[in-house]
C-alpha positions as CSV (number, residue, x, y, z in Angstrom):
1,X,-59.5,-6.9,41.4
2,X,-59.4,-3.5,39.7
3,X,-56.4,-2.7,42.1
4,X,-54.7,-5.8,40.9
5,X,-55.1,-4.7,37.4
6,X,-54.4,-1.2,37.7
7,X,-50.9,-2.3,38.9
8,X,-50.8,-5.0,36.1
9,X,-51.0,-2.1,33.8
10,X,-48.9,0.1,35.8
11,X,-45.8,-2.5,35.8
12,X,-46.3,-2.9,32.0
13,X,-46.2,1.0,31.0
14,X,-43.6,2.1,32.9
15,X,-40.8,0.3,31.2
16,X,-42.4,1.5,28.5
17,X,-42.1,5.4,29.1
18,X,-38.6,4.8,30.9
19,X,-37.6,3.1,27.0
20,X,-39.1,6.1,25.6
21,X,-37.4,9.0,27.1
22,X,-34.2,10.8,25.3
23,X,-30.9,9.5,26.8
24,X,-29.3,13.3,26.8
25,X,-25.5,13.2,27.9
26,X,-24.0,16.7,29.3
27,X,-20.5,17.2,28.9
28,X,-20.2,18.7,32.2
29,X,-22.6,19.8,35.6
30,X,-23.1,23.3,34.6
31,X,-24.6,22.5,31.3
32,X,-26.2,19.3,32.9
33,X,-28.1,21.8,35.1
34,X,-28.9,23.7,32.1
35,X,-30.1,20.4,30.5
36,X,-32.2,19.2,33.4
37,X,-34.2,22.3,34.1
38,X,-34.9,21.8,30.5
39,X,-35.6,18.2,29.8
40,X,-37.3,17.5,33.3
41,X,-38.7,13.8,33.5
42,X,-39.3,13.4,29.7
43,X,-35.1,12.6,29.2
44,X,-32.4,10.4,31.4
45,X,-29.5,12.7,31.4
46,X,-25.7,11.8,32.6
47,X,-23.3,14.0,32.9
48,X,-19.8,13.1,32.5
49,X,-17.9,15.8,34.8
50,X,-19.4,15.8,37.8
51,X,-20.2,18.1,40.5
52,X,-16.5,20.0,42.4
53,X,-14.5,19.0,39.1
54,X,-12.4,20.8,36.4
55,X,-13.7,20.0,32.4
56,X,-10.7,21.6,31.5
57,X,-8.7,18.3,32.7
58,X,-10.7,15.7,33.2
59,X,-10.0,12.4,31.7
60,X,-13.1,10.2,30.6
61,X,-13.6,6.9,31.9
62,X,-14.4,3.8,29.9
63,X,-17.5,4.2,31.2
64,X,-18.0,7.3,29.7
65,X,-17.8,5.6,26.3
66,X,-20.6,3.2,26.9
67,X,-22.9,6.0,27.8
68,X,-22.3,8.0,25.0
69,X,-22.9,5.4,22.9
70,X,-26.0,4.8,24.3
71,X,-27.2,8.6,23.9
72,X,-29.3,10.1,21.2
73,X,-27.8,13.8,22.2
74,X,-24.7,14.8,23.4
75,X,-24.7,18.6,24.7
76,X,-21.3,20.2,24.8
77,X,-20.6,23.6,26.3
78,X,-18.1,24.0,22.9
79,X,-15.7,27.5,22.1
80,X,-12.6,24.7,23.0
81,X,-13.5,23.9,26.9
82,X,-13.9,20.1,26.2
83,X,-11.1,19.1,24.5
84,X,-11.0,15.5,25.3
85,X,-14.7,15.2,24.0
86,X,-14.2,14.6,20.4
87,X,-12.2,11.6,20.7
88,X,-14.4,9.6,22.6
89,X,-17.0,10.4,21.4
90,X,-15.7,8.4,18.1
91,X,-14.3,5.6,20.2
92,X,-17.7,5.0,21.8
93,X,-19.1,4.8,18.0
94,X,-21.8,7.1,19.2
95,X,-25.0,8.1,16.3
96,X,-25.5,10.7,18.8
97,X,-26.4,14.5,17.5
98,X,-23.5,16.5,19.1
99,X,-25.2,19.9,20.3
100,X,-23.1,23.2,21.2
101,X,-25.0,24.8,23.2
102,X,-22.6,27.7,23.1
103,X,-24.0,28.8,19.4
104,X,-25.0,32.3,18.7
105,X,-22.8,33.3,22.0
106,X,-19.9,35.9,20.7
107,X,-17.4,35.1,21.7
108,X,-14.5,36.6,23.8
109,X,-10.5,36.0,23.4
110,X,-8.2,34.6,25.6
111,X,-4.8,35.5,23.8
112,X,-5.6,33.5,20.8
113,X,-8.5,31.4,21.9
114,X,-11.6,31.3,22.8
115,X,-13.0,32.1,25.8
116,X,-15.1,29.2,26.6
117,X,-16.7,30.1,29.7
118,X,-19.4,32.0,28.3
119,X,-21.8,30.9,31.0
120,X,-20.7,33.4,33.4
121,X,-23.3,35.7,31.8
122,X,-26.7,35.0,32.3
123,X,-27.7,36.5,29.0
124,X,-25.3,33.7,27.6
125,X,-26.8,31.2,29.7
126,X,-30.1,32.3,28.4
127,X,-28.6,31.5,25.0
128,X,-27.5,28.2,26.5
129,X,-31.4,27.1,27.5
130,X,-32.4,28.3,24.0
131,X,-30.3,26.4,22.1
132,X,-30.8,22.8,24.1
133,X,-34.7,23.5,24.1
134,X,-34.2,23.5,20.5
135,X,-32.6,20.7,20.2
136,X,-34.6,18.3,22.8
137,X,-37.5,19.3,21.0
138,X,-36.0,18.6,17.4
139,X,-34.6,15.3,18.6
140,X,-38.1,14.4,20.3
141,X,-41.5,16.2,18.5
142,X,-43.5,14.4,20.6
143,X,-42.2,16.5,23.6
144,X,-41.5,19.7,21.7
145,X,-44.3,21.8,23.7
146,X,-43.2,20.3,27.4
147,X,-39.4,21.5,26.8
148,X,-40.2,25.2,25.2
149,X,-42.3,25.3,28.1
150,X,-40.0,24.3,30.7
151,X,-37.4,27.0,29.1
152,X,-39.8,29.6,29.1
153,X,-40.0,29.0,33.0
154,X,-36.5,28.9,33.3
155,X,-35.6,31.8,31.3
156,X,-37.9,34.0,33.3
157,X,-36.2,32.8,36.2
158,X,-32.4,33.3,34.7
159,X,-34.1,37.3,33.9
160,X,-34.7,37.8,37.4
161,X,-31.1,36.3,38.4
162,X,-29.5,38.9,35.8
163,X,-31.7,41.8,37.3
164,X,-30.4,40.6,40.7
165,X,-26.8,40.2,40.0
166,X,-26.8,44.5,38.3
167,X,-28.9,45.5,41.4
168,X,-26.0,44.2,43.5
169,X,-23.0,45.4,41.2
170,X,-24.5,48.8,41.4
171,X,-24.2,49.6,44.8
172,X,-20.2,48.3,44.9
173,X,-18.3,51.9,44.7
174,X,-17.3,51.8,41.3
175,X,-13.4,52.1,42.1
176,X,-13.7,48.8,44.2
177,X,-14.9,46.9,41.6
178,X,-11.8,44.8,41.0
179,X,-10.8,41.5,42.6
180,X,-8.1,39.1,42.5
181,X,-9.4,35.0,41.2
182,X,-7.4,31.9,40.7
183,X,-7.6,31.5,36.8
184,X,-9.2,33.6,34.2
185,X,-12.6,32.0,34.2
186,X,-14.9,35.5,34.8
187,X,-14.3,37.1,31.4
188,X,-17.6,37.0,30.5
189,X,-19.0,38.1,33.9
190,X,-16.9,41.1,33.7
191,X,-17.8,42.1,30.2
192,X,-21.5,42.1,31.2
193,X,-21.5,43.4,34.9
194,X,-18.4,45.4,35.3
195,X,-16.3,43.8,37.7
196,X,-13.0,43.4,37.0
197,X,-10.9,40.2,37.4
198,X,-7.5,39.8,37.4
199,X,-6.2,36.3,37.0
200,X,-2.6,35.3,37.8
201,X,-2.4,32.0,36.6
202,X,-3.7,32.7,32.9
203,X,-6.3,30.6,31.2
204,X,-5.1,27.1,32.4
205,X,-5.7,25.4,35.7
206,X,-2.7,23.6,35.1
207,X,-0.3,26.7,35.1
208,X,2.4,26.9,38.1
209,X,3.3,30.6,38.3
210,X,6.8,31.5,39.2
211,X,8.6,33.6,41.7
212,X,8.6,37.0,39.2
213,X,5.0,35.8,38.9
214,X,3.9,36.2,42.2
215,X,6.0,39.3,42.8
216,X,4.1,41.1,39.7
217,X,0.7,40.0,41.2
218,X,1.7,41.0,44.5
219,X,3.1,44.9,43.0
220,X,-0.4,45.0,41.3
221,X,-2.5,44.5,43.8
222,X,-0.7,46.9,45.9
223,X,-0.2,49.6,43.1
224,X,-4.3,49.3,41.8
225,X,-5.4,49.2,45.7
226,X,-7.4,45.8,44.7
227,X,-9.5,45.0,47.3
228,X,-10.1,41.5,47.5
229,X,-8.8,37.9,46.3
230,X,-11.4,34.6,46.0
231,X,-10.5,30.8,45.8
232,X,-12.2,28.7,43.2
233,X,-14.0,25.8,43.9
234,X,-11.9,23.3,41.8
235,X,-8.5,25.3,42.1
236,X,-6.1,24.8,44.6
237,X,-5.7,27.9,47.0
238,X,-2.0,27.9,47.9
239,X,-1.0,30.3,45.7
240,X,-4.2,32.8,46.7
241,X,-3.7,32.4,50.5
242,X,0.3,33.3,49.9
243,X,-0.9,36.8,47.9
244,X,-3.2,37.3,50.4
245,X,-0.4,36.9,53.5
246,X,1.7,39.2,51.8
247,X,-0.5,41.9,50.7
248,X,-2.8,42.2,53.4
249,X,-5.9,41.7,51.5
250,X,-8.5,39.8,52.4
251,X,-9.6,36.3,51.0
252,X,-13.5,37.5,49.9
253,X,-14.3,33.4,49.8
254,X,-14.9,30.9,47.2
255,X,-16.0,31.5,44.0
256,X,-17.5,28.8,41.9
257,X,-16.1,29.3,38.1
258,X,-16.2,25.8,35.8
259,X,-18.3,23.3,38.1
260,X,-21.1,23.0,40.3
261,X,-20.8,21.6,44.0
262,X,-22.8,18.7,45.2
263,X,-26.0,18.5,46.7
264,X,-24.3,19.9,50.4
265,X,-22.7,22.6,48.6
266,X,-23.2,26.5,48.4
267,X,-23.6,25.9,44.6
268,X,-25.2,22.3,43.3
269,X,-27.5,24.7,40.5
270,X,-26.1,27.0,38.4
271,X,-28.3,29.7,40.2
272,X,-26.9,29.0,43.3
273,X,-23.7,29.5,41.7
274,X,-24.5,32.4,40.6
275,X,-25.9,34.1,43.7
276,X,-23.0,32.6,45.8
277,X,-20.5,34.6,43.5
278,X,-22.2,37.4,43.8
279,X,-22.8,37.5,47.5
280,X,-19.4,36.9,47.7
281,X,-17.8,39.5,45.8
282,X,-20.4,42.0,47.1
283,X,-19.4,41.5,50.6
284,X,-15.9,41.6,49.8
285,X,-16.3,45.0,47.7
286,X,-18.8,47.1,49.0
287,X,-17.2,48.4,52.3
């Protein structure tokens, strides 16, 4: 009989907590990561770009609308990546808070922009946690103490990451420390760990180079002795794998820039993206 009643109960209070838990939607996976580590059980979290997929193109989905709607936060990664996000986020006659998580990053200039890929630096990304802590526990008091805590845990883990990622740049000879990548998405990474990145296709994903292009990419890499070129994840590699024919340099792998994998990826947390990069670039440049 107490069974029976425990279940009674049981049936009755779950709805319950499920009702009460923050609907939190992430712009896109690497801040959804961010957001998860963060919110844990005590939110339902969507994110609308999913895991493989550019957030510099995507297009939202009617869908997309409704769950905004339905959302007391929306975290955006902000410094101009999401330009679509604005608009629908009035269509779906959302009250949802809008959160950048990007606030209190500096940030860096791509010609006349923004760079808004800040995340590539774990002290940004630390700045990242801080700021949605913030605002999970703002939005929810009740849960304040569960989210700083869950940040502090994850923070301690993004400061062993960083010391991880310098231990590894450190023993690359400082003359190899330059690499060829698809589109310029590792600004930030090179301003904090000293590798440089030279992007032929400019800020956009979008961007066809031409002939002259190619040529001047291909007299670069020859003329700075750059060791290495790396695919993206969400780029296409035709252009990489032609540099690479014609220069003789090797293809040092995939490197994950504006989205995680999926669950069978090398990458489906922002962690493991991080340690696949540098793995990567460390056995492409250190011999």
């Amino acid at each position: 009989m107490r069974l029976i009643l425990l279940c009674a109960l049981l049936l009755i209070v779950s709805p319950l907590e499920a009702a009460e838990r923050l609907n939190v939607v992430a712009s896109f996976s690497i801040l959804g990561d961010f957001v998860r580590n963060v919110g844990g059980d005590r939110i339902n979290l969507t994110t609308l770009v999913g895991p493989d997929s550019d957030v510099h193109v995507y297009t939202p989905a009617p869908a997309d609308a409704k769950r905004i709607a339905a959302a007391k936060l929306v975290i955006v990664n902000g410094l101009g990546l999401e330009g679509w996000l604005p608009r629908l986020v009035q269509s779906s006659g959302s009250k949802a808070q809008v959160v950048t998580a990007s606030t209190g990053i500096a940030p860096l200039k791509l010609g006349s922009a923004a760079d808004p890929h800040a995340w590539q630096s774990i002290p940004n990304a630390k700045i990242y946690v801080t700021d949605i802590a913030s605002a999970l526990a703002a939005a929810a008091p009740d849960d304040a103490e569960f989210f700083r805590g869950q940040a502090k845990a994850y923070l301690e883990k993004l400061e062993t990451l960083d010391r991880e990622v310098r231990d590894a740049v450190a023993k690359i000879p400082p003359e190899r420390r330059k690499v060829i990548s698809t589109h310029d998405a590792f600004g930030y990474f090179s301003a904090e760990y000293g590798i440089q990145f030279i992007a032929p296709l400019g800020v956009s994903t979008e961007t066809e180079p031409s002939a002259r292009d190619i040529a001047a990419i291909i007299g670069q890499i020859k003329a700075q002795k750059i060791p290495a070129v790396f695919l993206e994840n969400i780029s296409d590699d035709r252009l990489i794998r032609r540099i690479a024919a014609e220069t003789g340099v090797r293809v040092g792998g995939t490197l994950i820039s504006d989205g995680l994998t999926g669950e069978k990826g090398p990458a489906p947390t922002y962690i493991d993206m991080v340690r696949h990069n540098i793995k990567a670039l460390t056995s492409a440049l250190d011999h």
